[in-house]
N, CA, C and O atoms as a GROMACS GRO file, in nm:
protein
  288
    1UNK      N    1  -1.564  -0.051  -0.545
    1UNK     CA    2  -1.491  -0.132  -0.449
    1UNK      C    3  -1.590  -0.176  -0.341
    1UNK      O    4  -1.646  -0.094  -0.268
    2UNK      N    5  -1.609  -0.306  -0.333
    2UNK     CA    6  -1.668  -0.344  -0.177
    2UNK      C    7  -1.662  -0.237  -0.069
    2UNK      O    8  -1.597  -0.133  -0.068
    3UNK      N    9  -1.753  -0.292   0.030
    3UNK     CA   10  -1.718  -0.206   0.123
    3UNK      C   11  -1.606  -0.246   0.274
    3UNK      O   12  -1.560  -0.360   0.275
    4UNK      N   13  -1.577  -0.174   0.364
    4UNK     CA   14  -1.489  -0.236   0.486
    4UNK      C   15  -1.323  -0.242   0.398
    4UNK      O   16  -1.238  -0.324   0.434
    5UNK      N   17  -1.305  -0.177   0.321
    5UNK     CA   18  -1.153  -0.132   0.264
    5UNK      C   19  -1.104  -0.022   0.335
    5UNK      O   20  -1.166   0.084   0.342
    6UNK      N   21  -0.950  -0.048   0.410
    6UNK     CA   22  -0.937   0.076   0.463
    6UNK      C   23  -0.818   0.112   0.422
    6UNK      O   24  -0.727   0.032   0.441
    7UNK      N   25  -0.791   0.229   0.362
    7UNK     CA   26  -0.694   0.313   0.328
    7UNK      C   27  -0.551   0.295   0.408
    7UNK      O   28  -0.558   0.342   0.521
    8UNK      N   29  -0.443   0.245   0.380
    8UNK     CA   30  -0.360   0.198   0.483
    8UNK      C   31  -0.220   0.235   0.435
    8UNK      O   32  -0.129   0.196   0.509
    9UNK      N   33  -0.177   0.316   0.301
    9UNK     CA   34  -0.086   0.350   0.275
    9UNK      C   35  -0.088   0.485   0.175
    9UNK      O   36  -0.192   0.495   0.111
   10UNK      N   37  -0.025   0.552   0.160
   10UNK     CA   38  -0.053   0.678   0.090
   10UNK      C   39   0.122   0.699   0.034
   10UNK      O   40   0.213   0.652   0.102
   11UNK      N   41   0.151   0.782  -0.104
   11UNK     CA   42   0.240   0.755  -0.145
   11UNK      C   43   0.248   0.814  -0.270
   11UNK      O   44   0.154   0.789  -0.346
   12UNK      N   45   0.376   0.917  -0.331
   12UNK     CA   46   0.364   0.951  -0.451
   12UNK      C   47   0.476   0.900  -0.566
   12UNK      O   48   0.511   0.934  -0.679
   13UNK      N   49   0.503   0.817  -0.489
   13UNK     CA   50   0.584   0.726  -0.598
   13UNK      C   51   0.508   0.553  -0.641
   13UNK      O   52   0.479   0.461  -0.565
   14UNK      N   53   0.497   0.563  -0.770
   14UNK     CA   54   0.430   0.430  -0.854
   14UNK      C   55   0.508   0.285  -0.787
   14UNK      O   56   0.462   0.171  -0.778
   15UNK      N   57   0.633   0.337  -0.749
   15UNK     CA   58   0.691   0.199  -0.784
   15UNK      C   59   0.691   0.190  -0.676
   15UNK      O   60   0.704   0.069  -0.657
   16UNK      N   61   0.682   0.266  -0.531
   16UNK     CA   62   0.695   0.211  -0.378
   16UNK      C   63   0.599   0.180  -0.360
   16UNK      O   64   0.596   0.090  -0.275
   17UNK      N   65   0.481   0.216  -0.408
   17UNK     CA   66   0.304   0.180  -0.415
   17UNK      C   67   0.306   0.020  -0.485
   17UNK      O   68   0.273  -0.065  -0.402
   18UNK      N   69   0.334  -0.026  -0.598
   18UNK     CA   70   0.376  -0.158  -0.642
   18UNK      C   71   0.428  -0.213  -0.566
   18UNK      O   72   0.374  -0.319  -0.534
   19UNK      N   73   0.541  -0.180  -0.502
   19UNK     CA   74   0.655  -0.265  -0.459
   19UNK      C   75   0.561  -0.299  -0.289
   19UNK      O   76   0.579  -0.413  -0.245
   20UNK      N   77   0.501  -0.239  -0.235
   20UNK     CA   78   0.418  -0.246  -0.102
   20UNK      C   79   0.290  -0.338  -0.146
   20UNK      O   80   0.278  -0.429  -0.065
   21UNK      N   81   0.213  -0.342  -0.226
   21UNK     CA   82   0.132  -0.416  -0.290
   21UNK      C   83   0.177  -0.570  -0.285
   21UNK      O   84   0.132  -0.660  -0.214
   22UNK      N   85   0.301  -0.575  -0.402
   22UNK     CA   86   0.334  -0.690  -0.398
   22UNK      C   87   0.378  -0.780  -0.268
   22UNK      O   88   0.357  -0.900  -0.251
   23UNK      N   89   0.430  -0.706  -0.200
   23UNK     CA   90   0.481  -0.769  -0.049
   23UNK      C   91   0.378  -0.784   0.005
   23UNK      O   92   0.394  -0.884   0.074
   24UNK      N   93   0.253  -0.737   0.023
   24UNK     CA   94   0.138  -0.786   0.116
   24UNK      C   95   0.117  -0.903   0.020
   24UNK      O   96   0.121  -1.019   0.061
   25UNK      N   97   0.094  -0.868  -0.120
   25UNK     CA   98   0.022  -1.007  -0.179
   25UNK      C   99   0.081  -1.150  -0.158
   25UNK      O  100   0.015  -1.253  -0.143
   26UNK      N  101   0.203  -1.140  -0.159
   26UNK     CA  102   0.335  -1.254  -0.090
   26UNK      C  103   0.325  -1.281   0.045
   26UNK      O  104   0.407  -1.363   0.086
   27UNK      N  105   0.239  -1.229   0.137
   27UNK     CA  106   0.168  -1.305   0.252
   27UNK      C  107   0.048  -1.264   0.223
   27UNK      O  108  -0.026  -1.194   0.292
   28UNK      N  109   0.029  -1.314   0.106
   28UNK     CA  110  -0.157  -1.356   0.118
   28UNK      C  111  -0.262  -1.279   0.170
   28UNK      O  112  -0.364  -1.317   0.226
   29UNK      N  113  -0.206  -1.112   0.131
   29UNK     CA  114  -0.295  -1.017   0.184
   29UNK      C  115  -0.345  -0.965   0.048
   29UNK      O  116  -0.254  -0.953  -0.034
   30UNK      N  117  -0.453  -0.935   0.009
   30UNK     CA  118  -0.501  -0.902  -0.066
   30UNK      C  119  -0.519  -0.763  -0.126
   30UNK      O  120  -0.634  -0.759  -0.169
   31UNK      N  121  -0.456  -0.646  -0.148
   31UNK     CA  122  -0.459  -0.457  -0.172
   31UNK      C  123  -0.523  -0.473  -0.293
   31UNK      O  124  -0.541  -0.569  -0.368
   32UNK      N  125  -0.561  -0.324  -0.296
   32UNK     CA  126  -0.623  -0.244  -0.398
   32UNK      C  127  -0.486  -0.117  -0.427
   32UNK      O  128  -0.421  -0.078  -0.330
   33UNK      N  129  -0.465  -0.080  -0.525
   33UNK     CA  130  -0.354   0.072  -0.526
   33UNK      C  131  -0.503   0.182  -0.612
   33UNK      O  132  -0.564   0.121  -0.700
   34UNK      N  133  -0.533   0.276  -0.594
   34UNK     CA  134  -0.594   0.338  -0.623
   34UNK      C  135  -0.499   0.445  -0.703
   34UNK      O  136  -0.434   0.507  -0.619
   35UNK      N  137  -0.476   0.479  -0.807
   35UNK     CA  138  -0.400   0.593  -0.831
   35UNK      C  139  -0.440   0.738  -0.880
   35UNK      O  140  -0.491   0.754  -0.992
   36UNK      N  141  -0.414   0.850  -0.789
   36UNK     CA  142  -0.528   0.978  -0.799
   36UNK      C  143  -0.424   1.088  -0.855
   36UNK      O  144  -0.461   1.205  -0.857
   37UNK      N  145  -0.286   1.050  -0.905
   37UNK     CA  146  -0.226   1.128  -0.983
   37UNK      C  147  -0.296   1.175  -1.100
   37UNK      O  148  -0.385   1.117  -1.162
   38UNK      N  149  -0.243   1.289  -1.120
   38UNK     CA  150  -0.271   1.388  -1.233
   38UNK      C  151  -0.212   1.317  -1.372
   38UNK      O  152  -0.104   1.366  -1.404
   39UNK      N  153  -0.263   1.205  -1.469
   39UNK     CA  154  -0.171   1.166  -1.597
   39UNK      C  155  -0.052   1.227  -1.625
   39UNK      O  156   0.054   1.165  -1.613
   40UNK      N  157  -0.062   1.411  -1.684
   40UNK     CA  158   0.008   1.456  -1.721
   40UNK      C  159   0.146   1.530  -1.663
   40UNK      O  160   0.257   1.552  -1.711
   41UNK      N  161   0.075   1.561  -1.520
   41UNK     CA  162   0.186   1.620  -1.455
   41UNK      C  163   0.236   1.538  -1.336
   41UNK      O  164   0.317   1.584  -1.257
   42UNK      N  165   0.191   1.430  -1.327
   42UNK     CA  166   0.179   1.381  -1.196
   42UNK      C  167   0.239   1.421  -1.053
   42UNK      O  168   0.344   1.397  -0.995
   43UNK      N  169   0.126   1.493  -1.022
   43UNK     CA  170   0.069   1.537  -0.908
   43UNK      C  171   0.038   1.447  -0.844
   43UNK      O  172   0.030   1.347  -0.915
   44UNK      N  173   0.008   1.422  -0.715
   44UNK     CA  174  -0.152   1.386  -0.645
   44UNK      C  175  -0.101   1.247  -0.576
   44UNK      O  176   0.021   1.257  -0.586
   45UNK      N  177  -0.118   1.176  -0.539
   45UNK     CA  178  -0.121   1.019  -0.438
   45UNK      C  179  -0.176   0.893  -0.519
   45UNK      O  180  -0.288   0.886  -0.570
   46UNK      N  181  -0.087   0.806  -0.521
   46UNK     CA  182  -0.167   0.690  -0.503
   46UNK      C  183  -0.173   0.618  -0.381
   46UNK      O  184  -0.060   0.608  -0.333
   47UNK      N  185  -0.295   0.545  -0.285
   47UNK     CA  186  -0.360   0.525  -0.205
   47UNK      C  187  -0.370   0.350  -0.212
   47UNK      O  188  -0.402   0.300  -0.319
   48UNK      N  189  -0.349   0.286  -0.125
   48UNK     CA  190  -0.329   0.162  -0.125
   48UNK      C  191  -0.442   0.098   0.006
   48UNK      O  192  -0.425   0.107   0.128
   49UNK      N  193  -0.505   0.062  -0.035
   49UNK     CA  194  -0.638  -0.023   0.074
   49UNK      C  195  -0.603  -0.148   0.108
   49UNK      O  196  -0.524  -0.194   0.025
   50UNK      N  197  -0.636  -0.241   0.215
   50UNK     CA  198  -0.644  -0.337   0.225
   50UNK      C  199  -0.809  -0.355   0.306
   50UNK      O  200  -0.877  -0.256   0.335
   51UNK      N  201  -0.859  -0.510   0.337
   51UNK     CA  202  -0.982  -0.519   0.407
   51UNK      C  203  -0.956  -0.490   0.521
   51UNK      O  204  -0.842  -0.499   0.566
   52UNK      N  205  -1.039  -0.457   0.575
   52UNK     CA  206  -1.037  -0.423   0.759
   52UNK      C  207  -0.983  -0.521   0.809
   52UNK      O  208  -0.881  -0.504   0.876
   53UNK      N  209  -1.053  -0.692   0.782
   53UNK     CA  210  -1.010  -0.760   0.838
   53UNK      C  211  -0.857  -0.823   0.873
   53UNK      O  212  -0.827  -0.899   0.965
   54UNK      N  213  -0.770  -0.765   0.764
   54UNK     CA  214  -0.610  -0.794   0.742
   54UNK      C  215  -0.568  -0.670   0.767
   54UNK      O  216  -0.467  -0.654   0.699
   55UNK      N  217  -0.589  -0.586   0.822
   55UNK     CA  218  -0.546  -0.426   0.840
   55UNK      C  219  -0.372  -0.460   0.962
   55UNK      O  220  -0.257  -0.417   0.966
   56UNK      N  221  -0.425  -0.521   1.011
   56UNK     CA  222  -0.301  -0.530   1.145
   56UNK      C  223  -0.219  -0.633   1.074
   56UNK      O  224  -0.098  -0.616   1.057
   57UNK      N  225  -0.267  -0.712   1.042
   57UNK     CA  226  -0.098  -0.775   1.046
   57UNK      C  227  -0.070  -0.690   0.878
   57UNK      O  228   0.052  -0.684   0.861
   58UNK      N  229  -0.132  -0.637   0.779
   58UNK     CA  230  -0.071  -0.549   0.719
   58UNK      C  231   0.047  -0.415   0.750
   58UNK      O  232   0.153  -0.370   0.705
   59UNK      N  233  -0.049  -0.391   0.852
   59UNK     CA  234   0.028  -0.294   0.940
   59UNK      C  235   0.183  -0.303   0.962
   59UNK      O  236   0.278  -0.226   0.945
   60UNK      N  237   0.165  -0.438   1.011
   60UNK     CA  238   0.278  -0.534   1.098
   60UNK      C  239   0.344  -0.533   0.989
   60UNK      O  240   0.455  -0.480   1.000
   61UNK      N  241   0.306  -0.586   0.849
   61UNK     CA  242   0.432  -0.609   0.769
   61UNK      C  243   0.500  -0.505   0.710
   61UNK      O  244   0.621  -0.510   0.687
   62UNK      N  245   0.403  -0.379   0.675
   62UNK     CA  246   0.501  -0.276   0.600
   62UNK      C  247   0.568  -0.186   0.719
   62UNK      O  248   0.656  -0.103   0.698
   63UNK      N  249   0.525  -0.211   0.820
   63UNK     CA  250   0.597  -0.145   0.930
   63UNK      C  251   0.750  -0.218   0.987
   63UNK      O  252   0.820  -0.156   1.068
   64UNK      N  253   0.794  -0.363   0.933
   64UNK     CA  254   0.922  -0.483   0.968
   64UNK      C  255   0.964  -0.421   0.836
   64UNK      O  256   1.061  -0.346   0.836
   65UNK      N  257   0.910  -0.443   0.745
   65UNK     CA  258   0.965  -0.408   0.603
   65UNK      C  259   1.005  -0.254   0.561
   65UNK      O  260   1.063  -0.237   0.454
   66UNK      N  261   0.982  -0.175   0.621
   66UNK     CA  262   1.038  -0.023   0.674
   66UNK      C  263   1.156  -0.058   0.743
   66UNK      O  264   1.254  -0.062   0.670
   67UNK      N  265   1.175  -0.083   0.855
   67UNK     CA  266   1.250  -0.134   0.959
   67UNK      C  267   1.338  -0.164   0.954
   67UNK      O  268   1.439  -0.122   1.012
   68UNK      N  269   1.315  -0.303   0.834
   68UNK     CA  270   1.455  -0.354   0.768
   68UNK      C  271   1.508  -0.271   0.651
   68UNK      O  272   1.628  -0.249   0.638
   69UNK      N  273   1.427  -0.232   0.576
   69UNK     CA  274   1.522  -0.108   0.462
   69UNK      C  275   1.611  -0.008   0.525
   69UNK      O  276   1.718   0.034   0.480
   70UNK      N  277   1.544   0.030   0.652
   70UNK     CA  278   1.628   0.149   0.746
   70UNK      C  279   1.766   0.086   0.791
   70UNK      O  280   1.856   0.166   0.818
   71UNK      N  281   1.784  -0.008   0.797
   71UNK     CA  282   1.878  -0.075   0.882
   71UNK      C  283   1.980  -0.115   0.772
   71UNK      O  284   2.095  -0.147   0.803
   72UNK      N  285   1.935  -0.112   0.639
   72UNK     CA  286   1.986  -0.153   0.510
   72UNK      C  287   2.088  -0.065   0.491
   72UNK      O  288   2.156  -0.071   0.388
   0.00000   0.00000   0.00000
């Protein structure tokens, strides 16, 4: 991976890790999902990066998009 990626979500479910991915990519933010689960037993995190430079308004979006599920 390039460098200046910063770790910005952590998570042991596949599909909230996807589903957070896709919503940054739908404003044109660009993620990585790293997945450090165990294959067999799954254990462990998958880890979601974005660039430094989009870090805040990333921030901004999964933090409205929390916000509004709560309110859901």
């Amino acid at each position: 991976m390039e460098k200046n990626w910063i770790k910005l979500f952590i998570t042991t479910s596949p599909i909230q890790a996807e589903i957070t991915k896709q919503m940054l990519e739908e404003h044109g933010i660009s993620s990585v999902v790293i997945n450090k689960q165990d294959s067999s037993y799954r254990f462990g995190q998958l880890e979601l990066y974005v660039h430094e430079s989009e870090e805040g308004t990333a921030r901004a979006l999964i933090a409205e998009n929390k916000q509004s599920d709560e309110e859901s």
